[in-house]
C-alpha positions as CSV (number, residue, x, y, z in Angstrom):
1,X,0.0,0.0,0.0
2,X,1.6,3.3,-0.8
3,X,2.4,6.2,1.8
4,X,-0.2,8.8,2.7
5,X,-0.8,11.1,5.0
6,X,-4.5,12.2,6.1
7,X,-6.1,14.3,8.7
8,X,-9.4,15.2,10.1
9,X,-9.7,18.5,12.0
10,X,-12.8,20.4,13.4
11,X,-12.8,23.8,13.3
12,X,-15.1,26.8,14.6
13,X,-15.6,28.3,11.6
14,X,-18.1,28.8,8.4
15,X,-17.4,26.3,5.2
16,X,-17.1,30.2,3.5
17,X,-14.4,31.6,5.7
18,X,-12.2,28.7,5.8
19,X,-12.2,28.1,1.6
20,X,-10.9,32.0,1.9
21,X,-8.2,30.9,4.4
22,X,-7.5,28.2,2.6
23,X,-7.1,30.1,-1.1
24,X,-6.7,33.7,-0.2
25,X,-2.9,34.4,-0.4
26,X,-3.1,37.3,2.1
27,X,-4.8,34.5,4.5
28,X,-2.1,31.4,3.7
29,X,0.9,33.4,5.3
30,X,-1.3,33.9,8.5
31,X,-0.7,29.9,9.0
32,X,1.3,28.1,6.3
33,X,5.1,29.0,7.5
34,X,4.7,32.6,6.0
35,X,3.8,31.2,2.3
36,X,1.6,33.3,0.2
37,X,-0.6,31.1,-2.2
38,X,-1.2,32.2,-5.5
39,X,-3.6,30.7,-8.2
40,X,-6.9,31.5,-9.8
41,X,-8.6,28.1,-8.3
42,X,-10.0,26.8,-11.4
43,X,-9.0,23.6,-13.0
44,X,-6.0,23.0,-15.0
45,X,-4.2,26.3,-13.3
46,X,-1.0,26.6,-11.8
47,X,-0.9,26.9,-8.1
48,X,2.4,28.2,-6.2
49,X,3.4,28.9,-2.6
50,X,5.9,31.6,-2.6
51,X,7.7,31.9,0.6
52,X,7.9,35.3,2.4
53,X,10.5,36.6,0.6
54,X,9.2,35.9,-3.1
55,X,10.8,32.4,-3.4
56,X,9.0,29.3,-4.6
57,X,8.2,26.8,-2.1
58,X,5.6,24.6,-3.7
59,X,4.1,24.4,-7.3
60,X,1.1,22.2,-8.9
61,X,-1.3,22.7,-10.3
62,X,-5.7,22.6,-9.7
63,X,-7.6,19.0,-10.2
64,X,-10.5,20.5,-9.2
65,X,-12.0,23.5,-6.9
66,X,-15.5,23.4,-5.9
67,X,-16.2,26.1,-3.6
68,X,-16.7,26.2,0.0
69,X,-16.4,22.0,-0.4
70,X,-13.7,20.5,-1.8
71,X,-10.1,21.5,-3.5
72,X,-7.7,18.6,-5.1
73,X,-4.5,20.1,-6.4
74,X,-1.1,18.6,-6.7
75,X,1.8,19.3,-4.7
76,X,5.6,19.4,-6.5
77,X,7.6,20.6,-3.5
78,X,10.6,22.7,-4.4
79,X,12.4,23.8,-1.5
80,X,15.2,21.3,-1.4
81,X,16.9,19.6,-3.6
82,X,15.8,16.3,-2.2
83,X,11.8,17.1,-2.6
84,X,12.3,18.6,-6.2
85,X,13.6,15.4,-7.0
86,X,10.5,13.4,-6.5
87,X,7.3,14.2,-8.7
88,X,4.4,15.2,-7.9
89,X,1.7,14.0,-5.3
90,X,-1.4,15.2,-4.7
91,X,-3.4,17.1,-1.7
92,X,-7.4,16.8,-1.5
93,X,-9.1,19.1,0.6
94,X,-12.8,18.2,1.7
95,X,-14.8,20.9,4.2
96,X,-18.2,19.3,5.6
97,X,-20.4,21.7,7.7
98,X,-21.2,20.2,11.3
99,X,-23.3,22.9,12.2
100,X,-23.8,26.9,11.8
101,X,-20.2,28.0,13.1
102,X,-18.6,24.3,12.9
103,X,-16.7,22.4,9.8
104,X,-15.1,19.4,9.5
105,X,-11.9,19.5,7.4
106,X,-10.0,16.4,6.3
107,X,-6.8,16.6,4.1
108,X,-5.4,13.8,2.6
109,X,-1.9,14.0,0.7
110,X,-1.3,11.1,-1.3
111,X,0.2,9.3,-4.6
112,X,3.8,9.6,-3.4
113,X,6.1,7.1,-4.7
114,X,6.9,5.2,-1.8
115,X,8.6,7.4,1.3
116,X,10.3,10.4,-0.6
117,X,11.8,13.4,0.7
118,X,8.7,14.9,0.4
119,X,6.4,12.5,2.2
120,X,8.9,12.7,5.0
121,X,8.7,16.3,5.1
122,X,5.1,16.7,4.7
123,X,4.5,14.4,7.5
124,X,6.0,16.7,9.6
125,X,4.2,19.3,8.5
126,X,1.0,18.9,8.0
127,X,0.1,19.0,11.7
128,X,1.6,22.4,12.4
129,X,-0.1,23.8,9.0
130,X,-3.7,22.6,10.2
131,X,-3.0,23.5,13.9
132,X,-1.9,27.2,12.4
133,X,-5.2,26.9,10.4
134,X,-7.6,26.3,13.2
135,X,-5.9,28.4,16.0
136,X,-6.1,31.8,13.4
137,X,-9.6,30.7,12.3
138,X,-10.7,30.5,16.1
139,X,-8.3,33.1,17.2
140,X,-7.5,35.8,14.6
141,X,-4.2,35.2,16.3
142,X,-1.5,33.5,14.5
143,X,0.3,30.3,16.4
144,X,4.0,30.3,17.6
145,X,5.3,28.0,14.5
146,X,8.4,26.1,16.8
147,X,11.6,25.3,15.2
148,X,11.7,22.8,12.5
């Protein structure tokens, strides 16, 4: 069975406000180690995470993007030599609301070839990007990002 990594996280939050997080570049550095992301959200663009000083941290492009439910893009990471080495995987996004201020937001990141560089590095983190996301979205306060 190939590697995956996937996630289930509630937040306090509307379906709306966290797509915006989620695709608004303005919002991404607020939670995703300071990287702006930048596409147009409709299938068959390109989608890049620039890091805060203009570099390119991530590239892929959009599978599909069905606002406030579901984004599928794929994920080509480029900032080492060791993940730009591997190609492309794939991250699906699915937000289910649980009530009138409560969504449920699972991430799966899958169809790596076998335990890359950027498996490894994704596995670490993933759980600091979705803990950023739901402590901004609950606390229009960014969380202390520790040391990697």
């Amino acid at each position: 069975m190939a590697p995956k990594h996937a996630y289930e996280i509630y937040i306090s939050t509307t379906p709306e406000k966290l797509w915006a997080a989620l695709t608004d570049g303005e919002l991404t550095q607020k939670y995703f180690f300071g990287t702006r992301a930048k596409s147009t959200w409709k299938a068959g663009a390109e989608l890049v995470y620039y890091d805060p000083k203009g570099g390119q941290m991530v590239e892929g492009k959009v599978i599909e993007a069905d606002a406030p439910r579901r984004l599928v893009h794929t994920w080509h990471a480029t900032y080492s030599d060791e993940t730009k080495a591997d190609r492309a995987s794939r991250v699906t996004w699915t937000i289910e609301p649980r009530g009138p201020s409560l969504v449920k937001l699972s991430v799966t990141h899958d169809d790596f070839d076998g335990e890359t560089a950027t498996w490894k590095s994704t596995g670490m983190g993933w759980p600091l990007v979705l803990s950023g996301l739901k402590t901004w979205l609950e606390t229009n306060a960014p969380m202390p990002m520790p040391p990697m």
